[in-house]
SETINU-228212 format. One record per residue (C-alpha): residue number from 1; residue in one letter; x, z, y negated. Coordinates in steps of 0.05 Angstrom, whole numbers, plus 5000, padded with zeros to 4 digits. Each point is the difference from the previous one (the first is absolute). Last residue first. Layout:
// residues N
[atom NUM "A" [X Z Y]]
...
//
This chain:
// residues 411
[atom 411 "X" [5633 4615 5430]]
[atom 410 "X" [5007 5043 4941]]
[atom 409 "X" [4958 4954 4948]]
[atom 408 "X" [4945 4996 5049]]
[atom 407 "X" [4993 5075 5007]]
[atom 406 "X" [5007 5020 4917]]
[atom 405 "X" [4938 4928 5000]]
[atom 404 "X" [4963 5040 5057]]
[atom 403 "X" [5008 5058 4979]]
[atom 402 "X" [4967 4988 4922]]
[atom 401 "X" [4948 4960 5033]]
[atom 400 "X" [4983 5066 5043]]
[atom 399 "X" [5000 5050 4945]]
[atom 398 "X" [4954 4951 4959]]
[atom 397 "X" [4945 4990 5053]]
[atom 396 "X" [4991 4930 5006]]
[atom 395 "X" [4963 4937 4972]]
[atom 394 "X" [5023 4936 5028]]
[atom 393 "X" [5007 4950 4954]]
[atom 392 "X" [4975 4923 4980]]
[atom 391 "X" [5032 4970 4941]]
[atom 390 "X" [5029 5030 4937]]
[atom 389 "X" [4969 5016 4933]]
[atom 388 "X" [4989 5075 5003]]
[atom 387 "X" [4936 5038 4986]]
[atom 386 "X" [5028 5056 4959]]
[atom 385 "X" [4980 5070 5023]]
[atom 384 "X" [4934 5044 4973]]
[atom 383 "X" [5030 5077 5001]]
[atom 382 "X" [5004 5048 5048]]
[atom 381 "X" [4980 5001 5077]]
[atom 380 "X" [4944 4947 5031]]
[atom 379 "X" [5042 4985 5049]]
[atom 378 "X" [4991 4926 4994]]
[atom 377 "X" [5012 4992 4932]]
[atom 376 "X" [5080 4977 5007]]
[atom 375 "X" [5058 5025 4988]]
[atom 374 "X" [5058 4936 4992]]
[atom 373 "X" [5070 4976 5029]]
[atom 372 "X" [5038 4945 4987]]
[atom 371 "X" [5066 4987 5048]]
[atom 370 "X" [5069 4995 4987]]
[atom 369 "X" [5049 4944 5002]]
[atom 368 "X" [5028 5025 4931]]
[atom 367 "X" [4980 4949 4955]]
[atom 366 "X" [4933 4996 5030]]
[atom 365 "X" [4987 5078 5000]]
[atom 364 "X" [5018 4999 4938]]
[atom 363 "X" [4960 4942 4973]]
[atom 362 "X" [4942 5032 5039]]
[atom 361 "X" [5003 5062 4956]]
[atom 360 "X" [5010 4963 4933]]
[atom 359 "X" [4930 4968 5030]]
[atom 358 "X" [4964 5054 5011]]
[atom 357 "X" [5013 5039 4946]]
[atom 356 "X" [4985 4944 4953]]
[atom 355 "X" [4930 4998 5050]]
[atom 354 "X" [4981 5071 4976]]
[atom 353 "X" [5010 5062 5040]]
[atom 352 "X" [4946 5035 4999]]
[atom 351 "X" [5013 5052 5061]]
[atom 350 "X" [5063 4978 5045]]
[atom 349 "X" [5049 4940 5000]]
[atom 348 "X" [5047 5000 5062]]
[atom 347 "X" [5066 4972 4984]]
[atom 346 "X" [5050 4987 5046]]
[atom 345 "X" [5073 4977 4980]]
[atom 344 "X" [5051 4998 5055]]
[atom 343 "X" [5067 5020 4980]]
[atom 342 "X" [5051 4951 5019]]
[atom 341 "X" [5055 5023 4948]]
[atom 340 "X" [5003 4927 4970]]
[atom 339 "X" [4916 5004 5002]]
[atom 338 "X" [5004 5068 4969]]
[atom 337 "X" [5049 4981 4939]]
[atom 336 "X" [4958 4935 4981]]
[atom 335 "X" [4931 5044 5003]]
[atom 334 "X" [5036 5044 4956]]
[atom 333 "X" [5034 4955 4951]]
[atom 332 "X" [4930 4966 4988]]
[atom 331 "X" [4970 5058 4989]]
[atom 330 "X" [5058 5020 4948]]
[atom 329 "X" [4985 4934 4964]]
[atom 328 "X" [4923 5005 4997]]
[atom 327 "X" [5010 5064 4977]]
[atom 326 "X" [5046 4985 4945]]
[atom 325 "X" [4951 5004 4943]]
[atom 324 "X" [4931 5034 5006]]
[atom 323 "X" [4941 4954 5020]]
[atom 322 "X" [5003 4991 5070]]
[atom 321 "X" [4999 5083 5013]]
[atom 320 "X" [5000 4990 5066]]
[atom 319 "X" [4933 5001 5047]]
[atom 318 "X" [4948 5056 5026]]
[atom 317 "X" [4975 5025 5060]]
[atom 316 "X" [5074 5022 5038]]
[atom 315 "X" [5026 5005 5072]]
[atom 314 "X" [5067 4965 5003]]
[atom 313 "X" [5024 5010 5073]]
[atom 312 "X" [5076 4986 5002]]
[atom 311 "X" [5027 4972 5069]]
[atom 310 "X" [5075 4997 5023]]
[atom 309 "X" [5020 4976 5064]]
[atom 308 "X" [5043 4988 5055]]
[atom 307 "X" [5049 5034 4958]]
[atom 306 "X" [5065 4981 4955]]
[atom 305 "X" [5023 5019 4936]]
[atom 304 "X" [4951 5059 5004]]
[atom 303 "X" [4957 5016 4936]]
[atom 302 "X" [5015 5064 4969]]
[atom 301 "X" [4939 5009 4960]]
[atom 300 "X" [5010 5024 4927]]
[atom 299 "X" [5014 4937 4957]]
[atom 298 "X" [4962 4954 5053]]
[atom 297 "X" [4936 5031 5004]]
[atom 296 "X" [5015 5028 4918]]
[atom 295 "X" [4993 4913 4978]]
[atom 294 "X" [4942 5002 5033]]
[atom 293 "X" [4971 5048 4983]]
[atom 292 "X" [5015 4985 4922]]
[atom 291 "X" [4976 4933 5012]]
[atom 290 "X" [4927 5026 5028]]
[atom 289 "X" [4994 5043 4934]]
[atom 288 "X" [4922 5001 4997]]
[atom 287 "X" [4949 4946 4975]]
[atom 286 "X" [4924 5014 4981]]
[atom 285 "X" [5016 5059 4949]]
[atom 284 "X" [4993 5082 5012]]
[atom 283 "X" [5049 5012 5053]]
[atom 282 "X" [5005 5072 5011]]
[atom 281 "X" [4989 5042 5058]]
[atom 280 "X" [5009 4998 5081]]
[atom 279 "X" [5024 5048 5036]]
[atom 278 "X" [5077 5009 5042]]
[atom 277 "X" [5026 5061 5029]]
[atom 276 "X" [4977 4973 5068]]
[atom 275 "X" [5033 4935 4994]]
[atom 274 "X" [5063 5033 4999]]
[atom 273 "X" [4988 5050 5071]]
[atom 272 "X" [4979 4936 5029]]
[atom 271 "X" [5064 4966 4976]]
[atom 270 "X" [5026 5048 5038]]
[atom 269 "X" [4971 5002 5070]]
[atom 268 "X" [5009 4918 4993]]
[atom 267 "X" [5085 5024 4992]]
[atom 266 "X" [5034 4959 4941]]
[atom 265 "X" [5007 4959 4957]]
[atom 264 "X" [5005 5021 4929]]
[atom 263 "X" [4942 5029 4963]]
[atom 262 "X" [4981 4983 4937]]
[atom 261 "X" [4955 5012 4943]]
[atom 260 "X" [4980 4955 4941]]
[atom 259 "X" [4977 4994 4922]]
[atom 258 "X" [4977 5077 5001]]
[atom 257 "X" [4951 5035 4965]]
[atom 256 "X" [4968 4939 4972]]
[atom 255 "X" [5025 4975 4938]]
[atom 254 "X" [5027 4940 5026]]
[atom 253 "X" [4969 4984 5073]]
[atom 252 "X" [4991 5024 5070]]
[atom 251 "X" [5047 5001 5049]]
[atom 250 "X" [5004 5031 5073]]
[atom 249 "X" [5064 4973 5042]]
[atom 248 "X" [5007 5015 5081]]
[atom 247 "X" [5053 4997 5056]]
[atom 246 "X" [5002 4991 5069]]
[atom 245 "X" [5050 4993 5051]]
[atom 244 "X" [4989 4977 5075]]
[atom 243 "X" [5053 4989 5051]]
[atom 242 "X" [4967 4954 5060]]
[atom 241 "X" [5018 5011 5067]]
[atom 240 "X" [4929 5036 5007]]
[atom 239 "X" [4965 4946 4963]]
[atom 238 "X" [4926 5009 5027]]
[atom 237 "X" [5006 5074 4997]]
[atom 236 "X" [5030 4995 4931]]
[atom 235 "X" [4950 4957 4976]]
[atom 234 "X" [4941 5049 5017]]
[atom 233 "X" [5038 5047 4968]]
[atom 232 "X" [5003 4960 4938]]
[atom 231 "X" [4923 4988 5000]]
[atom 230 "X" [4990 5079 5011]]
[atom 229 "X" [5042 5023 4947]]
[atom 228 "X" [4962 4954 4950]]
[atom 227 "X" [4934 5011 5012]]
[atom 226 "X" [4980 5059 4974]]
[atom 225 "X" [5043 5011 4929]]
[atom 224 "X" [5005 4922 4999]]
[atom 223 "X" [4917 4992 4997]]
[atom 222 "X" [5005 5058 4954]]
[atom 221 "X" [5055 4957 4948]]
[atom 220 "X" [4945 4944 5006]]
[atom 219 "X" [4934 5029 4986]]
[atom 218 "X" [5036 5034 4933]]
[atom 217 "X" [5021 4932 4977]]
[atom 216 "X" [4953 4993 4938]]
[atom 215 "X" [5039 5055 4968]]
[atom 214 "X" [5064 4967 5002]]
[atom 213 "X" [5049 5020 5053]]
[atom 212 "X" [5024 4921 5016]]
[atom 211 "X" [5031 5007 5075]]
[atom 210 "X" [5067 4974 5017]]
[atom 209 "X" [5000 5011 5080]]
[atom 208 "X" [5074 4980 5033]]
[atom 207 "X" [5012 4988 5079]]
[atom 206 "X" [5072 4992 5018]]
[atom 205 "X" [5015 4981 5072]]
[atom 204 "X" [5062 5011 5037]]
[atom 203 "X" [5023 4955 5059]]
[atom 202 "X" [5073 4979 4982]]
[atom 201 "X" [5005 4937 4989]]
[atom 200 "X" [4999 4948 5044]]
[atom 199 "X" [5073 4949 5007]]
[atom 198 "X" [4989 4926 4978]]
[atom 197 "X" [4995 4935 5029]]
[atom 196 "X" [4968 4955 4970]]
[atom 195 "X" [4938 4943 5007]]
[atom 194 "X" [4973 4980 4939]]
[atom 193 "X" [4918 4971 5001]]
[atom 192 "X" [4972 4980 4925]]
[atom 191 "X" [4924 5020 4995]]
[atom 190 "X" [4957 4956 4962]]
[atom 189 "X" [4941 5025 4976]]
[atom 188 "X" [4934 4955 4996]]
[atom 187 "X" [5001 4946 4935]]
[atom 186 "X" [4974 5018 4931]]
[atom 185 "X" [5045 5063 4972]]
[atom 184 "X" [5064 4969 5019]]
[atom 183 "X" [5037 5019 5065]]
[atom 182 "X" [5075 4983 4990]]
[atom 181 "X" [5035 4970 5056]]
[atom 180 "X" [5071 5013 5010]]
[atom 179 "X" [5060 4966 4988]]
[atom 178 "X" [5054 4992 5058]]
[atom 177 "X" [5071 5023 5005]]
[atom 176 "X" [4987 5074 5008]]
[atom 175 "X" [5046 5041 4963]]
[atom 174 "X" [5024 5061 5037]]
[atom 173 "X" [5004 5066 4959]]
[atom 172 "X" [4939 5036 5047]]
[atom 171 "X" [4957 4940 4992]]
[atom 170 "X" [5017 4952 4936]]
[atom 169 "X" [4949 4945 4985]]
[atom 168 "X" [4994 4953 4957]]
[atom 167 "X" [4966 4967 4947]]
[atom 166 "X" [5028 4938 4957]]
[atom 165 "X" [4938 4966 4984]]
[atom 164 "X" [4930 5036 5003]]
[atom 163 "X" [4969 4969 4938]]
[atom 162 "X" [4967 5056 4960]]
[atom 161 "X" [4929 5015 5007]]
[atom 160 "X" [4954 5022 4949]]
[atom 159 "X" [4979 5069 4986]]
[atom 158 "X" [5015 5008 4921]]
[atom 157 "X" [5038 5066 5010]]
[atom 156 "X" [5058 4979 5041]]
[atom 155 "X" [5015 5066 5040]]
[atom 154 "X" [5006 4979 5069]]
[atom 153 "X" [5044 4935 4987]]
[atom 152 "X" [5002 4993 5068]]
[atom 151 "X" [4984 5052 5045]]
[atom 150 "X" [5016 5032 5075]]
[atom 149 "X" [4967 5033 5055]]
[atom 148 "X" [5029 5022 5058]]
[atom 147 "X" [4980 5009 5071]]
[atom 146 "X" [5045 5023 5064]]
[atom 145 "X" [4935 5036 5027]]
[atom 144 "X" [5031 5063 4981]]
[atom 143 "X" [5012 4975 4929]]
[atom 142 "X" [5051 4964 4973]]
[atom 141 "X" [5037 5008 4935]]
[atom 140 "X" [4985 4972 4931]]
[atom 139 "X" [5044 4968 4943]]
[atom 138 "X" [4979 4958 4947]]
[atom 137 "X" [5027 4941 4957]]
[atom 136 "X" [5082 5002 5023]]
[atom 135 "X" [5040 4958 4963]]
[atom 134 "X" [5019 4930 5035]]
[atom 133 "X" [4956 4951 4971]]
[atom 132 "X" [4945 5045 5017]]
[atom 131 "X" [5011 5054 5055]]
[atom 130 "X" [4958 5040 5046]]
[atom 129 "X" [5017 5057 5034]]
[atom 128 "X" [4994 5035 5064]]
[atom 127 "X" [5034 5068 5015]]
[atom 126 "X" [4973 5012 5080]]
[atom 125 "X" [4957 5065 5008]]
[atom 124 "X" [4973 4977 5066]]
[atom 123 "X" [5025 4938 5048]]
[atom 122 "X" [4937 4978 5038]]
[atom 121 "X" [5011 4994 5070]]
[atom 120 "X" [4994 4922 5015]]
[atom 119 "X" [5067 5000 5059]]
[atom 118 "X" [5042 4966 4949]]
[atom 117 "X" [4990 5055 4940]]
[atom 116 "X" [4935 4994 4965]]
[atom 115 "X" [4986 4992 4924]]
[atom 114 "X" [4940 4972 4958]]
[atom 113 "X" [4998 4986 4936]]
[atom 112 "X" [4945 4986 4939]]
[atom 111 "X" [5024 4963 4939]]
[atom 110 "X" [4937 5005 4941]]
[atom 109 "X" [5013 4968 4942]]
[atom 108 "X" [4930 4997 4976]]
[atom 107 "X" [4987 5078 4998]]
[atom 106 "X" [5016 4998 4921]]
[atom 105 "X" [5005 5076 4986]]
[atom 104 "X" [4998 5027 4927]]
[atom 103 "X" [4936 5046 5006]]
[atom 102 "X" [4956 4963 4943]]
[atom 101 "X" [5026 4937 5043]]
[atom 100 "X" [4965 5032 5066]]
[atom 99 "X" [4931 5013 4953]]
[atom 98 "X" [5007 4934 4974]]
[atom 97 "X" [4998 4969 5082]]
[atom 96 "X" [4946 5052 5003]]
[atom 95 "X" [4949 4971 4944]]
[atom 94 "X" [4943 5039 5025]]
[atom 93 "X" [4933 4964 4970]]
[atom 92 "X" [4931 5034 4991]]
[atom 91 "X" [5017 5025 4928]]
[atom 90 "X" [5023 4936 4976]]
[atom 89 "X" [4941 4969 5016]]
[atom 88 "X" [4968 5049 4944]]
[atom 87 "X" [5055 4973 4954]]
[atom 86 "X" [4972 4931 5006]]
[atom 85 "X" [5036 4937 5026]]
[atom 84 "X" [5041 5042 5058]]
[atom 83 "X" [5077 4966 4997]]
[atom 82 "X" [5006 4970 5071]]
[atom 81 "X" [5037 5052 5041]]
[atom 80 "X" [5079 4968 5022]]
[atom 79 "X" [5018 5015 5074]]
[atom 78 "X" [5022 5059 5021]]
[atom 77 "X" [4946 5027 5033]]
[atom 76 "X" [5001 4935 5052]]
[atom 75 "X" [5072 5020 5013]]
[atom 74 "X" [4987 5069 5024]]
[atom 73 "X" [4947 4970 5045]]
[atom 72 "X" [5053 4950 5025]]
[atom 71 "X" [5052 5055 5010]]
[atom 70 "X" [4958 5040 5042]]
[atom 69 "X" [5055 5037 5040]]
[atom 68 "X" [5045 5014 4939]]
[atom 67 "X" [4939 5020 4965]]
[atom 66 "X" [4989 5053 5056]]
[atom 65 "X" [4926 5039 4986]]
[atom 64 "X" [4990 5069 5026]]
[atom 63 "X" [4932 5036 4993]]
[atom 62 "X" [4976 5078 5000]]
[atom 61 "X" [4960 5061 5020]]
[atom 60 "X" [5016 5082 4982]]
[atom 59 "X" [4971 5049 5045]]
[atom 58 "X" [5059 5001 5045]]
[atom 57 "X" [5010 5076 4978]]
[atom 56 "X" [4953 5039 4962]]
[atom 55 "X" [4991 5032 4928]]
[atom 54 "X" [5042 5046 4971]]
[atom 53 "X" [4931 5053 4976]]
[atom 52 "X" [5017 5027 4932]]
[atom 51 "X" [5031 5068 4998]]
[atom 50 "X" [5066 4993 4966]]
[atom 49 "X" [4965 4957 4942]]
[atom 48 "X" [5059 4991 4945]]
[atom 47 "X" [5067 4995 5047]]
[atom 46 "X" [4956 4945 5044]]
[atom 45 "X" [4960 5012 5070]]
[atom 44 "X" [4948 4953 4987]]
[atom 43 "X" [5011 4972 4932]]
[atom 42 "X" [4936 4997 4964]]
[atom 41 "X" [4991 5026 4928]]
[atom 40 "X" [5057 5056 5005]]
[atom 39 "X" [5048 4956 5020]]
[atom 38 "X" [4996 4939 4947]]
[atom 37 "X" [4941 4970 4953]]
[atom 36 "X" [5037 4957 4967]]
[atom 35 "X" [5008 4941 5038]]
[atom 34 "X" [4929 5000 5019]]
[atom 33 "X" [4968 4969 4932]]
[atom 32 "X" [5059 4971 4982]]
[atom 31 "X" [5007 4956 5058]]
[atom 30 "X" [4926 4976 5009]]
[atom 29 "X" [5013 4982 4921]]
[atom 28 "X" [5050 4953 5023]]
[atom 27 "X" [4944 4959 5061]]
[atom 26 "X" [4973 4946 4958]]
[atom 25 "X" [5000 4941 5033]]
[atom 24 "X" [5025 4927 4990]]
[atom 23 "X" [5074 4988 4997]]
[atom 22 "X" [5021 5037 4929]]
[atom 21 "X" [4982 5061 5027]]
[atom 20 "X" [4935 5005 4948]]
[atom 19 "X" [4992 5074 4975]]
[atom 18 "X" [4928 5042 5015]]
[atom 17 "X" [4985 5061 4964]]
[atom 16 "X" [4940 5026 5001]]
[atom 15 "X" [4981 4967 5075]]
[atom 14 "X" [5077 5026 5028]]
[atom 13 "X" [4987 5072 4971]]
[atom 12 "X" [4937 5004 5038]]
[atom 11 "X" [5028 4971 5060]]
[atom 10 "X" [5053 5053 5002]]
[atom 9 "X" [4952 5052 4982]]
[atom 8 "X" [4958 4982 5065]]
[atom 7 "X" [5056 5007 5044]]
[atom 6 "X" [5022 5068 4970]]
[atom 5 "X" [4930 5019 5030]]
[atom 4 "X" [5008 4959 5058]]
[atom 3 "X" [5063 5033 5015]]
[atom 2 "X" [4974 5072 4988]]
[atom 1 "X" [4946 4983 5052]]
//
């Protein structure tokens, strides 16, 4: 009941005061209105409401959606909107190839990878990069499944192709003689086949959780209070030769109490003990400090030089500050820095999240070889989701999505 009361105050402040998102919608004022209202209005379990009820366990439904799987329907939202003739057309249309300009990343130069040693075992955590005339463009490293995903002219901000002349690439310091294919935005993927060989790495596992602590992201800091012990010990006991570190950053945003909070890898029993201490205040504006998590997840987490693989869970219901200065830039430099590191991306969108949080978050998970993740309606818990624009999906408890991608990525 108290959340349907705070519920209904929410969508009272979101009909008096309404703001355009630029894209069609008006979902900022939904922001304000719960940002604020902090631990003692609803957060189960939080510093300012000790006695409030924590909620349950595997309660929690969601989605996943793999741009890098469904290139061609990630290419057909790319494509160039028709200007609307009327501003009221204009508030029916989604212009999401803008929307992934706004963000600085141009998905058209896409070089996708594929590595096995001579008997087809994929080779995992292999340096790749890609070079341009001889200077190296972007740099990557493969994933379990011998995978890597890298970009060409990434960060041109008007969205058009370049001509692919003069690529290659360079697999753990050895040049390969031929060029690869790049897979534009309006033909199927293309994936370019290396054989190698190469020693494995060591088998340790880093799992990360960067978690927004805004106001509107109570829900989500008790879902990880439950659920997350028991998700990584259900990896554990599937990975048993498997060494598994975790590690955790809270942020918020400027002014707030606190910018960001980290804790290094280590122990799951202790990042449990971390995420405990952590509530959920603050906020007060549509977008949050994504770029300053980011930019602390790498700072203040010891990633391993090498590892059979390195994930970072970005659970958040709001976007970057697009707006202020240098933001763009030092997202960019993040997303850059993780892929060359190969640290997973994978978002997973909760409460109102608007669909410029949806799509910086899918750009992420794209750039990275990561995965998009979203809550849905179906369990009837918390506030109204996002209806996302992807294909057909499977809807699934959220604890048991978030396994199977940790288990998937440690096979």
């Amino acid at each position: 009941m108290k959340r349907l009361f705070f519920a209904c105050l929410a969508l009272v402040a979101l009909a008096a005061c309404s703001q355009d998102d630029g894209y069609g919608g008006s979902l900022d004022a939904r922001y304000g209105a719960m940002s604020g209202m902090g631990d003692g209005f609803y957060s189960p379990s939080g510093p300012g409401d000790p006695g409030a009820p924590a909620g349950e366990a595997g309660v929690l439904t969601a989605g996943e959606w793999n741009d890098l799987s469904n290139w061609d329907f990630w290419g057909n939202l790319m494509k160039p909107v028709t200007p609307p003739a009327t501003p009221e057309e204009a508030q029916q249309v989604v212009d999401y190839r803008k929307m992934a300009m706004d963000w600085g990343f141009n998905t058209a130069g896409r070089v996708a990878v594929h590595v096995t040693n001579g008997s087809g075992t994929p080779v995992i955590d292999l340096p790749v990069e890609l070079l341009k005339d001889g200077e190296v463009v972007w740099k990557a490293r493969t994933s379990n499944l011998g995978e890597a995903q890298l970009w060409h002219d990434l960060f041109a901000a008007d969205g058009q192709e370049r001509p692919a002349t003069g690529l290659q690439i360079r697999l753990g310091g050895a040049l390969q003689p031929d060029a690869p294919t790049v897979s534009t935005l309006d033909a199927p993927a293309v994936i370019n086949e290396y054989t190698v060989t190469a020693a494995a790495p060591p088998a340790v596992a880093q799992i990360a959780f960067i978690v927004d602590a805004t106001g509107s992201m109570s829900d989500e800091i008790a879902f990880l209070k439950k659920d997350l012990l028991s998700i990584l010990e259900r990896v554990k006991q599937s990975q048993s030769g498997v060494s598994i570190s975790t590690g955790a950053v809270f942020y918020r945003d400027k002014g707030d109490a606190y910018l960001t909070r980290a804790n290094d890898f280590t122990t799951p029993s202790k990042t449990i003990d971390f995420v405990k201490k952590q509530g959920a205040e603050g906020g007060g504006d549509l977008p949050e400090a994504v770029h300053s998590a980011l930019e602390t997840s790498l700072q203040k987490l010891s990633w391993a030089a090498s590892a059979r693989a390195r994930v970072a869970f970005l659970i958040l219901d709001a976007p970057a500050h697009i707006d202020q200065d240098g933001v763009i830039a030092s997202l960019q430099n993040s997303i850059k820095t993780y892929a060359s590191l190969g640290i997973r991306l994978i978002p997973v969108v909760a409460s109102t999240g608007d669909k410029t949080t949806e799509f910086m978050c899918r750009d992420f998970a794209i750039v990275t070889g990561g995965t998009y993740v979203f809550l849905t309606d179906d369990s009837g818990v918390g506030e109204s989701h996002l209806t996302p624009t992807v294909g057909t999906y499977t809807v699934e408890k959220l604890n048991d999505l978030l396994y199977r991608l940790l288990d998937a990525a440690l096979q």
